[in-house]
C-alpha positions in Angstrom: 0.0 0.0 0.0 1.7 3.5 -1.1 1.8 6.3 1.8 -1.0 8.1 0.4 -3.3 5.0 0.7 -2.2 4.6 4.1 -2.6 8.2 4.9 -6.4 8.4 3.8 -6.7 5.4 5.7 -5.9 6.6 9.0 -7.5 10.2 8.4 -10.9 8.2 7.0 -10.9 6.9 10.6 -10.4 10.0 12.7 -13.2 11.9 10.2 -15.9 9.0 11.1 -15.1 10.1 14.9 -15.0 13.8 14.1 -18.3 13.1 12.4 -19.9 10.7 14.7 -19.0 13.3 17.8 -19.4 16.2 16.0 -18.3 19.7 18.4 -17.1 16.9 21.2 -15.0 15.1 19.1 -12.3 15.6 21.1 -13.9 14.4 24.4 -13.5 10.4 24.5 -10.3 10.6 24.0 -9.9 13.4 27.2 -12.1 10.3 28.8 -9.7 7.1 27.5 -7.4 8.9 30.7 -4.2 10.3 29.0 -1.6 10.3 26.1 -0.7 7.1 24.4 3.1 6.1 25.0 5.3 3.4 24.0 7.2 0.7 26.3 9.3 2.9 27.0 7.4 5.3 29.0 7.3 7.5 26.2 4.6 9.7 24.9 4.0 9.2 21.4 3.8 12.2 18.9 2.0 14.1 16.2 -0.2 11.8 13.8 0.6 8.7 16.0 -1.0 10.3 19.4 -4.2 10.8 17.5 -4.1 7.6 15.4 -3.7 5.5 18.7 -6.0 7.6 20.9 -8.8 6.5 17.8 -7.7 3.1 18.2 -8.0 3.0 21.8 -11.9 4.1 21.7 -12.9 1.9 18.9 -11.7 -0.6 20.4 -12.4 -0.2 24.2 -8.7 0.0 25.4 -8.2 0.8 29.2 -4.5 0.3 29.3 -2.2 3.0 27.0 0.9 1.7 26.2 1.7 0.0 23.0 4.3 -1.7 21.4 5.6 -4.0 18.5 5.1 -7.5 18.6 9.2 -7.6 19.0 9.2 -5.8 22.2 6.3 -7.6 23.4 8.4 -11.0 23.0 11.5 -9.1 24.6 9.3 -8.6 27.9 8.6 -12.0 27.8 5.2 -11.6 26.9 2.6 -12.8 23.9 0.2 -11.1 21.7 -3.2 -12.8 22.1 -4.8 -15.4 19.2 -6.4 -13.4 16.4 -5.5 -10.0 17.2 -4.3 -7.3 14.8 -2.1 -4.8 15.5 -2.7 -1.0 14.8 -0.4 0.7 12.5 1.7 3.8 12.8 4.2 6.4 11.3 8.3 6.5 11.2 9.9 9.3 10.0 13.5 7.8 9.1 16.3 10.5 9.2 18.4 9.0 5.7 21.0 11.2 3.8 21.7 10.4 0.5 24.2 11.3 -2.8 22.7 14.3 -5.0 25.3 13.2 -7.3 27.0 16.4 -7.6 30.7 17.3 -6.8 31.4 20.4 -4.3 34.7 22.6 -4.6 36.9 20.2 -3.0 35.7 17.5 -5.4 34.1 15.5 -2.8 30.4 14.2 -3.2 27.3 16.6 -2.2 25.0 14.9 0.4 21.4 15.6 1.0 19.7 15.5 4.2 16.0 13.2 4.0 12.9 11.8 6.1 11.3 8.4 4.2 8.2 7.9 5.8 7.5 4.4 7.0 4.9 2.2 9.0 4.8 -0.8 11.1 2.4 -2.3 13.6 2.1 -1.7 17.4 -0.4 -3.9 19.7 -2.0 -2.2 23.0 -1.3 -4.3 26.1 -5.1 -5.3 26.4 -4.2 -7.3 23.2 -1.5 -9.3 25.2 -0.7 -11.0 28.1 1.5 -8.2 29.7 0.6 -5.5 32.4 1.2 -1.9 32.6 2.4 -1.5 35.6 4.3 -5.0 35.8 6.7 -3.5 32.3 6.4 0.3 32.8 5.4 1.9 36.3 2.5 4.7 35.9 5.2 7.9 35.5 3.4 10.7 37.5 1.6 13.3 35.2 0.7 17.1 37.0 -1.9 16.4 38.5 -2.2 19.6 40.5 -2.9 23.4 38.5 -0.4 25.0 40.0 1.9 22.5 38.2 0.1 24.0 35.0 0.6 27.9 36.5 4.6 27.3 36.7 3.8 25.0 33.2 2.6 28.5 32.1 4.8 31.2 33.5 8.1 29.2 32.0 7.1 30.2 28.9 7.9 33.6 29.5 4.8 34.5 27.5 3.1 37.6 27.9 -0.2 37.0 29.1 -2.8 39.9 30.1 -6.1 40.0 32.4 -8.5 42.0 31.4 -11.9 41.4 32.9 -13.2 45.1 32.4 -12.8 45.5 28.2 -13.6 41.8 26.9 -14.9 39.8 29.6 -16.3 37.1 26.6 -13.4 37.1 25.2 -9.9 35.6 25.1 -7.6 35.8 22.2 -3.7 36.1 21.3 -2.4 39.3 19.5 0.2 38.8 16.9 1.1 42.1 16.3 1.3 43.0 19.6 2.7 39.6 20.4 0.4 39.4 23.9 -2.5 36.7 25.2 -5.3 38.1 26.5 -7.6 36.7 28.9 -10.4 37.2 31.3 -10.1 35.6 34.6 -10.9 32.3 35.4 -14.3 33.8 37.7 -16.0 34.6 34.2 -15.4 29.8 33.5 -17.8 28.1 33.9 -18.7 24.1 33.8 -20.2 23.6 30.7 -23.0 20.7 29.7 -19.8 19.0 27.1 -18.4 18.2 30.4 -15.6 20.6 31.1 -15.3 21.9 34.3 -14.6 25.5 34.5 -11.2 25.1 35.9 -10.2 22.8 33.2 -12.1 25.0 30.7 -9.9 28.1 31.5 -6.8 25.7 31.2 -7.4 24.3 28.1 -8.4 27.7 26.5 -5.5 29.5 27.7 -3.4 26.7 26.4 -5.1 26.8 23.2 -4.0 30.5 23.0 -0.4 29.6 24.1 -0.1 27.2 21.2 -1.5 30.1 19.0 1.7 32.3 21.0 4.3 29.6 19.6 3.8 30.8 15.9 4.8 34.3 16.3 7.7 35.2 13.8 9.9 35.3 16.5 9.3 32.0 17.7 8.1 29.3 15.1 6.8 31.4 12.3 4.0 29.7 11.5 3.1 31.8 8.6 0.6 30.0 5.7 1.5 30.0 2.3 -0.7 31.4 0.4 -0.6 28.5 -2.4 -2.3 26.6 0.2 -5.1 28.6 2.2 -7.0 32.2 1.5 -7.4 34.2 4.8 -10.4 32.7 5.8 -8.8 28.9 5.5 -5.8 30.1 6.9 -7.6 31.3 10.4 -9.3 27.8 10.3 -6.4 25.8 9.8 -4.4 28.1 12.7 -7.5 27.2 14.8 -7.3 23.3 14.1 -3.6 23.7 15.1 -4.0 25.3 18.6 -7.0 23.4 19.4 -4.8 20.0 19.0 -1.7 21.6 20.9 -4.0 22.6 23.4 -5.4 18.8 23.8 -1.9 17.5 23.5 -1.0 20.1 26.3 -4.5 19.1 28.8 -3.4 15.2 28.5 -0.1 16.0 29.2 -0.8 18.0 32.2 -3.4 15.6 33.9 -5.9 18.4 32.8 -9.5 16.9 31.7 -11.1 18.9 29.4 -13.6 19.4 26.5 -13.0 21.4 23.5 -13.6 24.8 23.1 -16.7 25.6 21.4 -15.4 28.5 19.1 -12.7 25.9 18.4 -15.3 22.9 18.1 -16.9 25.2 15.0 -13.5 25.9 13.1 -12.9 22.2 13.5 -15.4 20.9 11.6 -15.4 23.4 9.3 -12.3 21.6 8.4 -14.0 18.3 7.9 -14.7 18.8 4.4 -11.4 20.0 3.5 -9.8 16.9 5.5 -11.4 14.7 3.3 -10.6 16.4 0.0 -6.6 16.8 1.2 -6.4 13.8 4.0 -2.2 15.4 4.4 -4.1 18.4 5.7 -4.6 16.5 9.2 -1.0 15.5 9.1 0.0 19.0 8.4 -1.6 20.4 11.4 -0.7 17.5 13.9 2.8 17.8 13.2 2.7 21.7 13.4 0.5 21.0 16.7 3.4 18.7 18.2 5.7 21.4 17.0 4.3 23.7 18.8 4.1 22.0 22.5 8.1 20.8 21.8 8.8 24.4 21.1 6.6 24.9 25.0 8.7 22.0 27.0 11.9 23.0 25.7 11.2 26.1 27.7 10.7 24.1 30.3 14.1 22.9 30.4 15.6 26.1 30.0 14.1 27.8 32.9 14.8 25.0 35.0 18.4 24.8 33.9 18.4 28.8 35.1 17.2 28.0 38.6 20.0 24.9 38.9 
């Protein structure tokens, strides 16, 4: 199957959720209990984080780690009769001859990814434990976790309950969030309390923050969106950094509902371009590396 196949494939499946859920697409997989991660302990990324959080509802997973049927062995446990595994993305670093010489005569090298895909089981699918191969690492549980989370950005973030208390939004020009105080959350009937509501919005914002010029420039070609697709697509991208960032953080939380409308405006255009999903993942995941790197740095500073 070529990589276009396989990419339809795996969008097709996240489209029938977005479709089935509509506005609360996001929400079961706030509910499955966190982010999908390897045997390793590690979190997986981008496309892969959505494709296995999709596989994990539709197939009533309570445990989250996967791995190949290899490593399975290698922990000397066994994938149960008749069970298939789920498959997911590799981006292989390769470097390869251009076939031209440079001034020293030598041969010219070019820098590559080739996409690949292979097969990971869930451990509900095998004989194995979570916590007897990979002890549950502690996510923050707590907000002020999130606060200091927040302040290592360095970003500049404003309250203003007196001019827009409906509204909170990030100002590129400017290069400042703005938001009302977390009095004017509320619970709302999608299930969010109002504490996780004013988390998740604000980190929706933040990941809008990260693609200032001065930071990861995420500036549209035009080739690819007008103005009106481009403030869509932006919106898909913060709303999936901001429910990378909530899972992350221990935070539970439903989707936005301005962002729950830009979302499925993008349905249609998913289907046409399935990449398009890819696209914004990866820039998504961008995005919250760019935010945890920063958490490094400051606490290098205070070591």
């Amino acid at each position: 199957m070529k990589t276009q196949q396989i990419q339809e494939k795996i969008v097709q499946k996240i489209i029938k959720q977005m479709e089935t859920a509509g506005k609360n697409w996001t929400k079961p997989w706030n509910e499955i209990g966190g982010m999908p991660k390897n045997i390793r302990g590690t979190f997986y990324k981008g496309i892969n984080t959505f494709i296995l959080w999709s596989e994990m509802l539709d197939k009533g997973y309570k445990q989250r780690t996967f791995a190949t049927f290899k490593q399975i062995q290698e922990k000397g446990g066994k994938v149960n009769k008749g069970e298939k595994g789920c498959q997911v993305v590799f981006w292989k670093p390769t470097e390869y001859k251009t076939g031209e010489k440079d001034d020293s005569g030598d041969d010219v090298y070019k820098k590559s990814l080739i996409c690949k895909f292979y097969y990971v089981f869930n451990l509900d699918q095998t004989d194995l434990l979570e916590d007897d191969i990979n002890p549950i690492v502690g996510e923050a549980e707590e907000l002020p976790s999130v606060e200091e989370y927040i302040k290592n950005t360095g970003a500049d973030i404003r309250i203003d309950d007196s001019k827009y208390k409906n509204a909170c939004y990030y100002v590129p020009s400017k290069d400042y969030i703005g938001m009302v105080s977390k009095d004017y959350f509320k619970s709302t009937k999608a299930g969010g309390s109002a504490t996780a509501n004013y988390y998740a919005t604000l980190l929706h914002e933040l990941t809008h923050w990260t693609g200032h010029e001065s930071r990861l420039d995420r500036n549209y070609k035009a080739k690819y969106f007008d103005d009106v697709h481009k403030y869509a697509f932006e919106e898909l991208v913060a709303e999936l950094g901001s429910v990378l960032q909530t899972q992350m953080l221990g935070i539970n939380s439903a989707p936005t509902e301005h962002a729950a409308q830009y979302l499925n405006i993008w349905l249609g255009r998913i289907k046409e371009k399935p990449d398009l999903f890819f696209k914004a993942s990866a820039m998504a995941q961008k995005a919250v590396t760019y935010i945890q790197d920063l958490q490094k740095k400051e606490t290098k500073k205070a070591a």
